[in-house]
C-alpha positions as CSV (number, residue, x, y, z in Angstrom):
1,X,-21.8,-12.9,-5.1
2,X,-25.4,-13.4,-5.0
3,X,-27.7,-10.0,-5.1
4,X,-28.6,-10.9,-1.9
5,X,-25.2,-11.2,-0.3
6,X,-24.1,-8.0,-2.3
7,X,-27.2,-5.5,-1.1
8,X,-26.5,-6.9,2.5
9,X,-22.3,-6.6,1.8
10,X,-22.3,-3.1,0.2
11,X,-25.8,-1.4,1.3
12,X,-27.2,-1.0,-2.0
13,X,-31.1,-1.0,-2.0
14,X,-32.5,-3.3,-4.0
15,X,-35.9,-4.6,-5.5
16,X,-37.2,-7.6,-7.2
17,X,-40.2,-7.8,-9.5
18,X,-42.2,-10.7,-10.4
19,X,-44.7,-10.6,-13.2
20,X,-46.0,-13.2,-15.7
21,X,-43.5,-14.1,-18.0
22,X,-40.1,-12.6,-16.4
23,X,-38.4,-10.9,-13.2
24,X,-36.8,-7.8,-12.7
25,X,-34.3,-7.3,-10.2
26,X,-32.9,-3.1,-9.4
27,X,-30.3,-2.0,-7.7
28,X,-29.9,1.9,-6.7
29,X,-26.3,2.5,-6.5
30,X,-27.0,6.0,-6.8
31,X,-26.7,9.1,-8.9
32,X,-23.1,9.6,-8.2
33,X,-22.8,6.5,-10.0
34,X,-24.5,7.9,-13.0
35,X,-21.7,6.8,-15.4
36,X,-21.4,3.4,-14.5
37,X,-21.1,0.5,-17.0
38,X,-22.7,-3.1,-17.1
39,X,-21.6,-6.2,-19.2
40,X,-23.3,-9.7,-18.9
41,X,-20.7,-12.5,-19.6
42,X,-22.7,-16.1,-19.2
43,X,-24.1,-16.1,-15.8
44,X,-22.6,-13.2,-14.0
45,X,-23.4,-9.8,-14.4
46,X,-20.4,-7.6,-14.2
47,X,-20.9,-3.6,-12.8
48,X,-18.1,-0.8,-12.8
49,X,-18.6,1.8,-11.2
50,X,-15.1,4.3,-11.3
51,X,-12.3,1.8,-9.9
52,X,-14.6,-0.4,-8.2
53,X,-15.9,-3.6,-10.1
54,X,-18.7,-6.0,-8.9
55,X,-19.9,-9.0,-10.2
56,X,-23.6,-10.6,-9.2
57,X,-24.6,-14.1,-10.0
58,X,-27.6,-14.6,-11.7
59,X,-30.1,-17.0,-10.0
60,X,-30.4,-20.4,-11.0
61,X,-33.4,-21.2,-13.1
62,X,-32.3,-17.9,-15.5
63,X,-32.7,-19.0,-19.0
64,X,-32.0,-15.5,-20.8
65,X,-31.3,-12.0,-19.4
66,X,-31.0,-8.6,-19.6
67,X,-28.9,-5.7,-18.7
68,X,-28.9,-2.1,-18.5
69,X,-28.1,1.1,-16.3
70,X,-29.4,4.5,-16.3
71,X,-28.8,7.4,-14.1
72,X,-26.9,5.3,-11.7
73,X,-30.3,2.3,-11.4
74,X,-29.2,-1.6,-12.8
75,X,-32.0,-3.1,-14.5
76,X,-31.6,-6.6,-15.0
77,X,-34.5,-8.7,-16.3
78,X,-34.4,-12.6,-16.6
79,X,-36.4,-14.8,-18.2
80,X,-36.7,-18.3,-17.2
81,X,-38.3,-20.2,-14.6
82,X,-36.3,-18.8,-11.0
């Protein structure tokens, strides 16, 4: 599932940031969700949150990424040319 097609699916709020040499994409999924996990396993990043997993596709143009999640926000910030 694209990030698109999953903030539209589930109702997560979501932003993406473009700057010079790479993009950020966040996702809110809330402070409930404060001890979710993330993993990045080649081009899908993978979320749990309690029972509930999700995975997101990374855009096509990524070259190198990276994940994290803190108080319930998923950072993920790419490199490449997207």
């Amino acid at each position: 599932m694209t990030l698109e097609q999953f903030t539209r699916e589930e109702g997560q709020v979501a932003r993406r940031y473009e700057y010079d040499d790479e993009t950020v994409l966040a996702v809110d999924f809330g402070t409930e969700n404060a001890d979710a996990t993330v993993d990045l396993v080649d081009e899908t990043v993978i979320v749990v949150l309690g029972d509930e997993q999700y995975d997101l596709e990374l855009p096509d143009g990524a070259d190198d990424a990276h994940t994290f999640i803190k108080n319930g926000v998923l950072t993920v910030e790419l490199e490449g040319d997207l």
